[in-house]
C-alpha atoms as an extended CHARMM CRD file, in Angstrom:
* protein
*
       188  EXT
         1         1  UNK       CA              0.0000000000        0.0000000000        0.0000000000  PROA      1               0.0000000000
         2         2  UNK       CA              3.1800000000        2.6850000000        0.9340000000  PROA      2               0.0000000000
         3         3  UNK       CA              4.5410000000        2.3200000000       -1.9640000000  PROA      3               0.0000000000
         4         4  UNK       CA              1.6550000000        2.9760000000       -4.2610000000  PROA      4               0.0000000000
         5         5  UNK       CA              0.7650000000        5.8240000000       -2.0170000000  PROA      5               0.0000000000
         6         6  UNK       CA              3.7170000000        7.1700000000       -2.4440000000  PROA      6               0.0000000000
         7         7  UNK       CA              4.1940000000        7.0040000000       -5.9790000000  PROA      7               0.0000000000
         8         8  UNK       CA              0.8900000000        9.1520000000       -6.1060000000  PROA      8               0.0000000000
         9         9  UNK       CA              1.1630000000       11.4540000000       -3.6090000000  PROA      9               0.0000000000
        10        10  UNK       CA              0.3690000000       14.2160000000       -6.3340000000  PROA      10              0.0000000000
        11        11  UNK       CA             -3.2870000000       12.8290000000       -6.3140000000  PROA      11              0.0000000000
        12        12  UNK       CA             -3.3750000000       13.9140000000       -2.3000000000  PROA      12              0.0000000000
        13        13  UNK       CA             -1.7150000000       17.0710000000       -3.0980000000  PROA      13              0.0000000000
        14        14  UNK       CA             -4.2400000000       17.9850000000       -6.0090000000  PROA      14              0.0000000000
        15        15  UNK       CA             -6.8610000000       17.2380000000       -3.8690000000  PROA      15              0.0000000000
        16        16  UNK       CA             -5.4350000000       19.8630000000       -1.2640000000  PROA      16              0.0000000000
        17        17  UNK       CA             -4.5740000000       22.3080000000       -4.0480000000  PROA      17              0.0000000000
        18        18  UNK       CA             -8.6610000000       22.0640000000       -4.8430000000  PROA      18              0.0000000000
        19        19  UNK       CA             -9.2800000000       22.7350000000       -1.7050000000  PROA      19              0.0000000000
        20        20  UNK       CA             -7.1570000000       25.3550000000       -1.0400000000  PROA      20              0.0000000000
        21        21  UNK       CA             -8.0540000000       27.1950000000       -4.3970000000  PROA      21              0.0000000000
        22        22  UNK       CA            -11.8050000000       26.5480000000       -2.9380000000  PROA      22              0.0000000000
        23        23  UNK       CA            -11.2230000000       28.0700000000        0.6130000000  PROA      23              0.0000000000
        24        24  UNK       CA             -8.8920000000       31.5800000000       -1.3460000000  PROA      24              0.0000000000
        25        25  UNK       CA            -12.2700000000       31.8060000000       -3.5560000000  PROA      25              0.0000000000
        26        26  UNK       CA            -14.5400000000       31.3150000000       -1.1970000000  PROA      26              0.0000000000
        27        27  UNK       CA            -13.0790000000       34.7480000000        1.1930000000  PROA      27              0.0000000000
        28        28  UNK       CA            -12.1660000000       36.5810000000       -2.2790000000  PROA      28              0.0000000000
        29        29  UNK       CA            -15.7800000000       36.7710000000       -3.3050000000  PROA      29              0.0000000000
        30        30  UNK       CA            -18.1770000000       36.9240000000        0.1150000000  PROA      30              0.0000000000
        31        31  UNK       CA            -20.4460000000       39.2030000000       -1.2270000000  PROA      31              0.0000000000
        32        32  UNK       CA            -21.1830000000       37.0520000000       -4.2210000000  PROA      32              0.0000000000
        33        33  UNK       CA            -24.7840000000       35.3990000000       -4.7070000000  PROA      33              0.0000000000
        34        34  UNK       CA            -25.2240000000       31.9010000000       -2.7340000000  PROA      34              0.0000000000
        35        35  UNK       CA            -25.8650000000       30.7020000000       -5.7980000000  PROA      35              0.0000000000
        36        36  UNK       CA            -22.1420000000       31.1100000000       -6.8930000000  PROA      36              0.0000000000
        37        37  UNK       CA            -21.7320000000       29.6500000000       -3.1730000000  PROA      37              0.0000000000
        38        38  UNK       CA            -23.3000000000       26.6140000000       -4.8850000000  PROA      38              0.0000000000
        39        39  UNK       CA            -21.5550000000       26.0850000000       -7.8170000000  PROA      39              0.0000000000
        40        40  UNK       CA            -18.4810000000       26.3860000000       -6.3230000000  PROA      40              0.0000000000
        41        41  UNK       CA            -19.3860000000       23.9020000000       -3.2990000000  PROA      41              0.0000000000
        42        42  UNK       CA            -20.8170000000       22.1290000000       -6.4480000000  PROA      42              0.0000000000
        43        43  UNK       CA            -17.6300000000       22.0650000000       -8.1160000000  PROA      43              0.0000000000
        44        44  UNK       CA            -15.3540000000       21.4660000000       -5.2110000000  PROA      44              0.0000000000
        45        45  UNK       CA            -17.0660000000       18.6480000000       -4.0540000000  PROA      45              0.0000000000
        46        46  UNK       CA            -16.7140000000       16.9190000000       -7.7850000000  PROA      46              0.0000000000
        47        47  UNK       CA            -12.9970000000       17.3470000000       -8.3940000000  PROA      47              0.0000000000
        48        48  UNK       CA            -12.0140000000       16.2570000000       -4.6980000000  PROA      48              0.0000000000
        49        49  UNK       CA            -14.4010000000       13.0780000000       -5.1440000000  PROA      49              0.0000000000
        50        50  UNK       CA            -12.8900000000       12.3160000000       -8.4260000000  PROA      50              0.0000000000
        51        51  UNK       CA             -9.1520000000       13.1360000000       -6.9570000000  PROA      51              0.0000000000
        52        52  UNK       CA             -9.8070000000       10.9610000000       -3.7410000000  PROA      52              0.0000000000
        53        53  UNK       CA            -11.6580000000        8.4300000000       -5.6060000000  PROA      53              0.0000000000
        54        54  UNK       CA             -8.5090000000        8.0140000000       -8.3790000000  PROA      54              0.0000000000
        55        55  UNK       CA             -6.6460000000        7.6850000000       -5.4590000000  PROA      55              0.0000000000
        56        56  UNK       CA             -8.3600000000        4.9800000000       -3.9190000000  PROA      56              0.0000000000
        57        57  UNK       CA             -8.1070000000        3.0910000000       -7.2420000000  PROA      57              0.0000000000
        58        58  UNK       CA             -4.6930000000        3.6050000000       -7.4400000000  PROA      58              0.0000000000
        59        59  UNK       CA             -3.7450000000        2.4630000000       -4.5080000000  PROA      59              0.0000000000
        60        60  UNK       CA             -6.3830000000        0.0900000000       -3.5150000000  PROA      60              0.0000000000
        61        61  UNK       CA             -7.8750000000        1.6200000000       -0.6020000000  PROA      61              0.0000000000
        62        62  UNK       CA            -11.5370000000        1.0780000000       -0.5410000000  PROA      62              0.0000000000
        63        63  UNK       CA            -12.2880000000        4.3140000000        2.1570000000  PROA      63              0.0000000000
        64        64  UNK       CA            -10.5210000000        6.5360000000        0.1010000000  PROA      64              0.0000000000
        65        65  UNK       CA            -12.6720000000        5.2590000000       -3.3550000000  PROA      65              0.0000000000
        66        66  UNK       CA            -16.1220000000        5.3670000000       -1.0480000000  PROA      66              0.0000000000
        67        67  UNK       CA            -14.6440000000        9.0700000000        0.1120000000  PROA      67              0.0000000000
        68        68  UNK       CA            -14.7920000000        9.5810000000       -3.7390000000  PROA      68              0.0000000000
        69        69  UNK       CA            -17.6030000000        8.1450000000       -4.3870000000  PROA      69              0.0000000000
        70        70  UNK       CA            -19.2550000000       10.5460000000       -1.5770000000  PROA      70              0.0000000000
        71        71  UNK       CA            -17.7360000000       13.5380000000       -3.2510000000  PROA      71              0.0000000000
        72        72  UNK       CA            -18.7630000000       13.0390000000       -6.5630000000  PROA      72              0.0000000000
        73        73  UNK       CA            -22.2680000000       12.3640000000       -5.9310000000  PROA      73              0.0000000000
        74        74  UNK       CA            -22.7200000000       15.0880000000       -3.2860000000  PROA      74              0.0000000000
        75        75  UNK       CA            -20.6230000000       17.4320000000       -6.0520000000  PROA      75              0.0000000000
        76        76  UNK       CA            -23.0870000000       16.0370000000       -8.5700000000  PROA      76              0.0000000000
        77        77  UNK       CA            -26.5680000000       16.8300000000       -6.4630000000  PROA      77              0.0000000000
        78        78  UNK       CA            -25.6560000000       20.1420000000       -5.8220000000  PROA      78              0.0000000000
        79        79  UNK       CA            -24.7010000000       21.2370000000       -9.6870000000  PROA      79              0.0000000000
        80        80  UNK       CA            -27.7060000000       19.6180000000      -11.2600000000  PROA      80              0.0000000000
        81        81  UNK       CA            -30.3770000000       19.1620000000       -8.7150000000  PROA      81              0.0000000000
        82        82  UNK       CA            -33.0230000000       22.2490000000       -8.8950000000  PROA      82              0.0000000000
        83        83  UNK       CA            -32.0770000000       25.0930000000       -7.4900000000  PROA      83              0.0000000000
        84        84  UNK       CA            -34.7810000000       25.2320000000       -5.1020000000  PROA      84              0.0000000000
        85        85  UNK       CA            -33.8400000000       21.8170000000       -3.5500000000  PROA      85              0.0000000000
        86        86  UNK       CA            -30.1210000000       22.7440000000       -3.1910000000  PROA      86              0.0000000000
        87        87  UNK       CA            -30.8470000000       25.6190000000       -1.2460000000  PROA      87              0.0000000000
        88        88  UNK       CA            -33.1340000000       23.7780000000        1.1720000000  PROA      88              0.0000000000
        89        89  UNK       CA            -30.8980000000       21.2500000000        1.6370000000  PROA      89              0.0000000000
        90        90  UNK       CA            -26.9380000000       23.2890000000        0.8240000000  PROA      90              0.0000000000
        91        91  UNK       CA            -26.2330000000       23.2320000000        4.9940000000  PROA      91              0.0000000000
        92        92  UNK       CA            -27.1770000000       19.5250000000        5.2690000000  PROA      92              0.0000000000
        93        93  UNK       CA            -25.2470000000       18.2900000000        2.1210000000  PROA      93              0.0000000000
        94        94  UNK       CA            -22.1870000000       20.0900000000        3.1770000000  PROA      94              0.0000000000
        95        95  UNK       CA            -22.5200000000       18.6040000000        6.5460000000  PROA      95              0.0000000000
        96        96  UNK       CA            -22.7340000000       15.5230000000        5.5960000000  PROA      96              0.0000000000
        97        97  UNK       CA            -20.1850000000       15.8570000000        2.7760000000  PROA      97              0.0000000000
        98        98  UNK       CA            -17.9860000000       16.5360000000        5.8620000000  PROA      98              0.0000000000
        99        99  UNK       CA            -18.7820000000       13.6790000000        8.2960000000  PROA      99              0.0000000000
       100       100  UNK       CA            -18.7670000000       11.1790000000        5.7330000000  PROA      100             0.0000000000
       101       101  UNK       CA            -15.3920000000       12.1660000000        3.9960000000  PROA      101             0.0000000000
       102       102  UNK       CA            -13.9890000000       12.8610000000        8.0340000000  PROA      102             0.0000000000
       103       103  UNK       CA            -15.0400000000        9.4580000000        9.2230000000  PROA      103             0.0000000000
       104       104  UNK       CA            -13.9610000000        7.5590000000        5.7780000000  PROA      104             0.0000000000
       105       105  UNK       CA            -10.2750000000        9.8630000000        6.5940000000  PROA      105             0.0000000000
       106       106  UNK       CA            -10.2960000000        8.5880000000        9.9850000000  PROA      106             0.0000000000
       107       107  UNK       CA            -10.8140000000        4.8350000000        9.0640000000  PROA      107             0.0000000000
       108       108  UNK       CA             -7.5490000000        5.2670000000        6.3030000000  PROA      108             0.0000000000
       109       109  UNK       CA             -5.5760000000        6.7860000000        8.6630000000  PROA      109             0.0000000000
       110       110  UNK       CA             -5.9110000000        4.0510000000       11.0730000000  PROA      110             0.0000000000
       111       111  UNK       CA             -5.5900000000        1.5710000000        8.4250000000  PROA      111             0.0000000000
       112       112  UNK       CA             -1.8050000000        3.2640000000        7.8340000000  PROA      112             0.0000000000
       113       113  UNK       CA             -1.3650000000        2.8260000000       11.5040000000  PROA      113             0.0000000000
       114       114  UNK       CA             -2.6460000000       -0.7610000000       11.3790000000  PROA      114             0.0000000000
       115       115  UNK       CA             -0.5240000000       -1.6670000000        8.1250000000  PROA      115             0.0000000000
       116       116  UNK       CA              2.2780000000       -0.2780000000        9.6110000000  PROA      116             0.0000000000
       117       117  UNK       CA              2.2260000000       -2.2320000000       12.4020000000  PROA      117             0.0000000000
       118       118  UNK       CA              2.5670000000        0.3430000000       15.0240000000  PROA      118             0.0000000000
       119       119  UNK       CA              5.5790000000        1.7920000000       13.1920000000  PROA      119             0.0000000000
       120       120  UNK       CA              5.6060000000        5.4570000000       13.2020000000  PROA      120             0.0000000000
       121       121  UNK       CA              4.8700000000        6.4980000000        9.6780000000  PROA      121             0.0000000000
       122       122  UNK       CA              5.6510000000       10.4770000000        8.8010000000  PROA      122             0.0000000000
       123       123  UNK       CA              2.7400000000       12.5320000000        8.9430000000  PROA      123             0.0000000000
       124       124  UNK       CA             -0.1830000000       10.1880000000        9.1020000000  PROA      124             0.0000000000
       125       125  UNK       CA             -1.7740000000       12.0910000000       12.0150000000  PROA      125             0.0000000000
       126       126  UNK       CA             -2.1770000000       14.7990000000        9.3980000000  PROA      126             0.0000000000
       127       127  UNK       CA             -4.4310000000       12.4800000000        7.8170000000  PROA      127             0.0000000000
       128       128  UNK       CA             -6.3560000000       11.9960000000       10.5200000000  PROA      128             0.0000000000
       129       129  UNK       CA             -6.6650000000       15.6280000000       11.8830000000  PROA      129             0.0000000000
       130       130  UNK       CA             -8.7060000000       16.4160000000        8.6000000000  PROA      130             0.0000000000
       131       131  UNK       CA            -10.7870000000       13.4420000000        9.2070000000  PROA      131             0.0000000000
       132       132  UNK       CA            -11.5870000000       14.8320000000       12.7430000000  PROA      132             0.0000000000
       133       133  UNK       CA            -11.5850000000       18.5920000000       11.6420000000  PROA      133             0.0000000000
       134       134  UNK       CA            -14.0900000000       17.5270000000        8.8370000000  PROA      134             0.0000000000
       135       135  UNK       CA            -16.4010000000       15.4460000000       11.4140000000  PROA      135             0.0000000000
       136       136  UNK       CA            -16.2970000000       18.6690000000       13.5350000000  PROA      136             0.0000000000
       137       137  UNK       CA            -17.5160000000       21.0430000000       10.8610000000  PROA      137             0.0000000000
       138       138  UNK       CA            -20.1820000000       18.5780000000        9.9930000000  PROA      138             0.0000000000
       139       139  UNK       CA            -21.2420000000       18.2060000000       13.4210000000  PROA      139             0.0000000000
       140       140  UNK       CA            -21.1250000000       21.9950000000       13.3960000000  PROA      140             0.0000000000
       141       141  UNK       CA            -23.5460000000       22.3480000000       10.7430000000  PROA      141             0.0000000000
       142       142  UNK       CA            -26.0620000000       20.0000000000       11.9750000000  PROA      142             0.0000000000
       143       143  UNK       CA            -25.7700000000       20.6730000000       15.3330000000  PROA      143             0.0000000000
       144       144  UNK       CA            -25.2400000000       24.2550000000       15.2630000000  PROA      144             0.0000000000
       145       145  UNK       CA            -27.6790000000       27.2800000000       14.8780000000  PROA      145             0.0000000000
       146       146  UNK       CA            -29.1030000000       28.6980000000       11.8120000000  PROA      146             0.0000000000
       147       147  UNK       CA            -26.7290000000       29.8740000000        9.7430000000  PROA      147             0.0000000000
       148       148  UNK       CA            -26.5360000000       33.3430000000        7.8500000000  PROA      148             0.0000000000
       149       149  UNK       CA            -25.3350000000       32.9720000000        3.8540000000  PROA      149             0.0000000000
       150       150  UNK       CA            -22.5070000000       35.2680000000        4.6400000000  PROA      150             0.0000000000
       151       151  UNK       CA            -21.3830000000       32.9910000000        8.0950000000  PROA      151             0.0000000000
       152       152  UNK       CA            -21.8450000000       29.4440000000        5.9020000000  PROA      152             0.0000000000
       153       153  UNK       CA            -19.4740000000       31.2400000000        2.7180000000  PROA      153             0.0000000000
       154       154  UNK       CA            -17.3710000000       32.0030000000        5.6740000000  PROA      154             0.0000000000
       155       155  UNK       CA            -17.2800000000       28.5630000000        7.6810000000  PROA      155             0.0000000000
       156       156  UNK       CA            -17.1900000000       26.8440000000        4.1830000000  PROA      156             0.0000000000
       157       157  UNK       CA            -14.2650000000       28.9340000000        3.6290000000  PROA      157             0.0000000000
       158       158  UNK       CA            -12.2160000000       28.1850000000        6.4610000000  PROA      158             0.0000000000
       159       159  UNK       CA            -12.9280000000       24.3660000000        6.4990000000  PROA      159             0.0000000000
       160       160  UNK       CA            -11.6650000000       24.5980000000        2.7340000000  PROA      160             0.0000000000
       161       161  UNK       CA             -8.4840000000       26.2430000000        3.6280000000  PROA      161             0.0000000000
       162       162  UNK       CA             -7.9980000000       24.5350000000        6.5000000000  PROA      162             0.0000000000
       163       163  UNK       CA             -8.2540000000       20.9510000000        5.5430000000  PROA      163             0.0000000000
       164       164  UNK       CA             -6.2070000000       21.5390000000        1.9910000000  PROA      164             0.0000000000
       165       165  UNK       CA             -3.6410000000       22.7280000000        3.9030000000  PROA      165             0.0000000000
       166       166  UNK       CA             -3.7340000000       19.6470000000        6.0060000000  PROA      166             0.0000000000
       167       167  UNK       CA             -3.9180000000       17.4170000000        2.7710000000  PROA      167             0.0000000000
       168       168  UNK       CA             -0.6160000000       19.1620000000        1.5750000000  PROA      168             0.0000000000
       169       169  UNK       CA              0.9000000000       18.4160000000        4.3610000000  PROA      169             0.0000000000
       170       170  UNK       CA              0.2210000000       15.0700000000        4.0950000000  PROA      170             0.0000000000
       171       171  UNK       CA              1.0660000000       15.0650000000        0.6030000000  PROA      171             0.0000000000
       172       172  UNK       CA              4.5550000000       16.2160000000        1.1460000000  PROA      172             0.0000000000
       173       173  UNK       CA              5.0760000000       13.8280000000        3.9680000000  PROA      173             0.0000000000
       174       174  UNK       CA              3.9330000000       10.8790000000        1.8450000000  PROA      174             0.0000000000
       175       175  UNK       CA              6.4100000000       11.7990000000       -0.7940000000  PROA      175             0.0000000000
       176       176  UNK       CA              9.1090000000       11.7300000000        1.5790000000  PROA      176             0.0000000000
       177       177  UNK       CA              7.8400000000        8.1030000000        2.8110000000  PROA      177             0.0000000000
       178       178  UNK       CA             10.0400000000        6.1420000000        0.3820000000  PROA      178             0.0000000000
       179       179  UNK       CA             13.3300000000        7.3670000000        1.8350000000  PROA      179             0.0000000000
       180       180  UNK       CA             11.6110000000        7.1620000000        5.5790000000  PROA      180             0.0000000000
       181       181  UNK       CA             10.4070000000        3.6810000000        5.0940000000  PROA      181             0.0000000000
       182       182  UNK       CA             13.2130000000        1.8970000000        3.3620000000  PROA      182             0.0000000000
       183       183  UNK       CA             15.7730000000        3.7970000000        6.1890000000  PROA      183             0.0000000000
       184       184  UNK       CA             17.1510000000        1.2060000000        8.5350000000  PROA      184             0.0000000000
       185       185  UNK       CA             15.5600000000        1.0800000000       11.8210000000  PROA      185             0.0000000000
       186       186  UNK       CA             17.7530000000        3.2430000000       13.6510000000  PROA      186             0.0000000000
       187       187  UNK       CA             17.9560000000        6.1380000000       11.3500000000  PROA      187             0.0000000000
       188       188  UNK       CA             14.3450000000        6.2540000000       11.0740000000  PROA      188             0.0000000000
């Protein structure tokens, strides 16, 4: 599984570019309509499903393809179900977005724990800080009150940023897992 991983740690990093790009556009244009709020959730949600479910292929990691598979379909709804519909239901299909893509992040980064056989492996808690950052905001939006447009562009925002810059970081670290992993034991 590391080595595949590794030799597509791009895929991760895309997916964290996406997000990032997301999370910039999302504080550069406040003001805008919620309907360019939903496109851009729309699209988001789309490329990081099809990202996250390449990656799963790639490497063989059935939570990461289901992650996709979330993604895409949630990215799908909102671009070409009526508008009417998406609005009602924009705060629960985010937050759901987020708890199922958290919990499916949580689950792969205990399976690198569990593969690894309690060897420390480079930056996997990243991994699973986005998983429990993106079960927060989820729980956030369900849990939480009503939400003003301008307060969900600005939550959405910062969950964006947040979690692509998390998914870079564990980008970079699995690129660097080939030399970490194939060190001996005591230079590790």
């Amino acid at each position: 599984m590391y080595d595949e991983l590794v030799n597509r740690w791009w895929i991760v990093a895309a997916r964290g570019a996406v997000s990032v790009a997301f999370g910039i556009a999302a504080f550069a244009a406040p003001d805008r309509t919620l309907a360019l709020l939903l496109s851009l959730f729309g699209l988001f949600a789309l490329a990081d499903g099809i990202f996250t479910m390449g990656a799963g292929i790639a490497v063989n990691w059935l939570a990461l393809f289901l992650e996709g598979v979330v993604g895409i379909a949630v990215g799908l709804l909102t671009l070409f179900a009526p508008g009417s519909f998406v609005e009602m239901w924009l705060i629960p299909n985010i937050a759901a977005y987020a708890i199922l893509t958290g919990g499916l992040e949580l689950v792969g980064a205990l399976r690198l724990r569990t593969q690894a056989h309690g060897t420390f492996v480079p930056g996997d808690w990243l991994l699973g800080a986005n998983g429990t950052f993106s079960l927060a905001f989820g729980l956030l939006l369900f849990l939480g009150p009503a939400f003003s447009a301008s307060t969900v562009i600005a939550l959405l925002g910062g969950f964006a940023l947040v979690s692509g810059l998390l998914l870079l970081g564990f980008a970079m670290n699995v690129r660097g897992w080939r030399t970490s992993l194939t060190a001996p034991v005591g230079a590790r």
